[in-house]
C-alpha positions in Angstrom: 109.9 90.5 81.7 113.4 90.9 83.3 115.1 93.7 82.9 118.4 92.2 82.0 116.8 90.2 79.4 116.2 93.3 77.1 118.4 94.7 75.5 118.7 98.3 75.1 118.0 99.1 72.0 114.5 97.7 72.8 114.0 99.7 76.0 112.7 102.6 74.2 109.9 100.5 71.9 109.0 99.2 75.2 108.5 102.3 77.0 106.6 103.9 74.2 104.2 101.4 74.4 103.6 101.6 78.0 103.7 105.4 77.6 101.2 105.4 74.7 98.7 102.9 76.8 98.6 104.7 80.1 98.0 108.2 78.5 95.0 107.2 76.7 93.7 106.0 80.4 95.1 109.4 81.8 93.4 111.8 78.9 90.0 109.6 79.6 89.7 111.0 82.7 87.5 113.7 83.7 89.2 116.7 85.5 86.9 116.3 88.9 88.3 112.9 89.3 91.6 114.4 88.8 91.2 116.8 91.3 89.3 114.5 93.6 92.3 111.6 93.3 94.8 114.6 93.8 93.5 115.8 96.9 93.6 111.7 98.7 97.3 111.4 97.2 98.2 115.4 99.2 96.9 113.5 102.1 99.0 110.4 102.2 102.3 113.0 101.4 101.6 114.9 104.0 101.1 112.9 106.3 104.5 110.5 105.7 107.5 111.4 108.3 110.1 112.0 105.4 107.6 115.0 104.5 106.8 116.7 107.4 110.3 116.0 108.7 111.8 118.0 105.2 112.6 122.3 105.4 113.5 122.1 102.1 110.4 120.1 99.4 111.3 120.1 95.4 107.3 119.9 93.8 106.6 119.5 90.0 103.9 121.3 89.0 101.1 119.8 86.9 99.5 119.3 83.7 96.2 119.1 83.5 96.0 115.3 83.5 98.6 114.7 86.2 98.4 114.5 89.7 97.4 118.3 90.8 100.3 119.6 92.9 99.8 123.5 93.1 97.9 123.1 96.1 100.4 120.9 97.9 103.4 123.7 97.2 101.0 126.7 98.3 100.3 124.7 102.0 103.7 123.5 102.0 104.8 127.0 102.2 101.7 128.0 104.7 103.6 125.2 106.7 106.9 127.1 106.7 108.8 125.1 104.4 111.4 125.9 101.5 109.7 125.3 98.2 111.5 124.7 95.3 110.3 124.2 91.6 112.2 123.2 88.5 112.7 125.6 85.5 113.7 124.7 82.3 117.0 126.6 81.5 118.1 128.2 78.6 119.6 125.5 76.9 116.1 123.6 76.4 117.5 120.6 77.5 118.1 120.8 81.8 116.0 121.7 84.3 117.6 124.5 86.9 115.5 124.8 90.9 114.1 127.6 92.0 113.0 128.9 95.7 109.4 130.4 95.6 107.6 132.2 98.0 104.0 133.1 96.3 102.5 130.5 94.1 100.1 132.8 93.0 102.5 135.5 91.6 105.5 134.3 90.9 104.9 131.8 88.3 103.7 131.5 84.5 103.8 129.2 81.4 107.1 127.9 80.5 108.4 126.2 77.0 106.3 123.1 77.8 103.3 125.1 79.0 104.4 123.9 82.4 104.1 126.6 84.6 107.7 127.4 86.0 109.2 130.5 88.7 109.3 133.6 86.3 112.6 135.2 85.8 111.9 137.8 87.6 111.6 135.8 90.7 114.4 133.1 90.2 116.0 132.6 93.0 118.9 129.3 92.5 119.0 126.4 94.5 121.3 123.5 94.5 120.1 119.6 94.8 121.9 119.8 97.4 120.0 121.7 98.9 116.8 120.1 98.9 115.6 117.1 100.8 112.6 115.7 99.5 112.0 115.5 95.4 108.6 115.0 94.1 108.5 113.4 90.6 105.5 113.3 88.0 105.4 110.1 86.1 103.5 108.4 83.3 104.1 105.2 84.6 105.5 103.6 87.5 106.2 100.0 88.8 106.1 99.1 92.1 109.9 98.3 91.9 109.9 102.4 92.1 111.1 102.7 88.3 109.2 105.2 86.5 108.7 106.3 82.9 108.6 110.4 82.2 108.2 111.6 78.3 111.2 110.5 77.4 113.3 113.6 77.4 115.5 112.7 80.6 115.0 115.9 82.4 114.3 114.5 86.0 117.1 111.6 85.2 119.5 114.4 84.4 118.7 117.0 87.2 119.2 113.7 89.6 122.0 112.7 88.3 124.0 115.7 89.8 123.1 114.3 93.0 126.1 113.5 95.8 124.2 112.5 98.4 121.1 110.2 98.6 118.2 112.2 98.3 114.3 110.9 99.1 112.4 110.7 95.4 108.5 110.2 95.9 106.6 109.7 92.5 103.1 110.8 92.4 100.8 108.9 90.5 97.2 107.5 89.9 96.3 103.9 90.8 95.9 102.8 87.1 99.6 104.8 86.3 101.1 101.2 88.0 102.3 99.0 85.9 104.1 95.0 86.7 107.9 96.1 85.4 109.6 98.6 83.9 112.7 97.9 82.0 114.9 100.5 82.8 119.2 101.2 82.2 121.8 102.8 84.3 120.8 106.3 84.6 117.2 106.2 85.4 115.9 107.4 88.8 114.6 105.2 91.0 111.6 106.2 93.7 112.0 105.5 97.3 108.0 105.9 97.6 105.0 105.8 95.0 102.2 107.7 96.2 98.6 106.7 94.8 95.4 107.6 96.0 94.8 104.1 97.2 98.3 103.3 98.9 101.6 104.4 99.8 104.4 101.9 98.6 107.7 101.7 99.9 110.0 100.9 96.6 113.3 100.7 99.0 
């Protein structure tokens, strides 16, 4: 499948079917593998130069089915780095960054269940400020394209980008997938990080 073979309109049906196919493999598994997976994927991020070499880290932080990130952004900041998480703003539809200092205290559920900084303890940060962005994913290729839900919130926050900026997806070995069609404004990952490899999408 080429990308420039499909025409837009069919992106979407496409996408939805990958989507739909790789969460029934997510949801089937257990929460120990999860965990287990997780910790073998922290390894391989931390131990990349573009990571330890980065002040300033955007994480996600996870659903229960994704790749377990909390962890990562608490030793990031033992490690002395600036850790920054994405909010959903007001509006519903954008995601703002955040600095945090305490992963323990300064979070909670947001309007996804995600947890996000609380408002309390938002403190703004530009893209251009970070260095390093870490992306969940349903699916990736190993082109470095990735499907999200479907809502564009990581294409979006990207998009305001004026400088290159390194992206690293996170994922799970069966989250890979041959292609993904993709159009103009989708991000693209300079790294995919699985628990059995690190792959250079550049």
């Amino acid at each position: 499948m080429s990308s420039v073979q499909v025409r837009e309109t069919d992106i979407e049906s496409i996408k939805a079917r990958i989507r739909e196919a790789i969460l029934a493999k997510r949801n089937s598994q257990s929460f120990s593998e999860c965990l287990g997976k997780s910790h073998k994927i922290k390894e391989k991020l931390f131990s990349l130069p573009e990571f330890k070499e980065s002040s300033r880290v955007v994480f996600y932080l996870a659903l229960p089915q994704e790749v377990q990130t909390k962890d990562m952004a608490r030793e990031a900041i033992g490690l002395g780095k600036k850790v920054i998480l994405p909010r959903v703003a007001s509006t519903g539809d954008t995601l703002v960054l955040s600095e945090v200092r305490d992963i323990e205290r300064e979070l909670e559920p947001g309007m996804f269940g995600i947890l996000e900084p609380k408002e309390g303890f938002y403190r703004p940060v530009t893209l251009a400020e970070a260095e390093l962005i870490i992306l969940p994913g349903i699916a990736f290729d190993l082109q470095g394209h990735r499907i999200g839900f479907g809502k564009g919130f990581y294409d979006k926050l990207l998009s305001q980008a004026n400088a290159p900026i390194f992206t690293f997806g996170l994922a799970f070995e069966f989250q890979l997938v041959p292609e993904i069609p993709v159009v103009g404004h989708d991000v693209k990952m300079c790294k995919i990080i699985t628990e059995k490899r690190i792959i250079s999408c550049d």
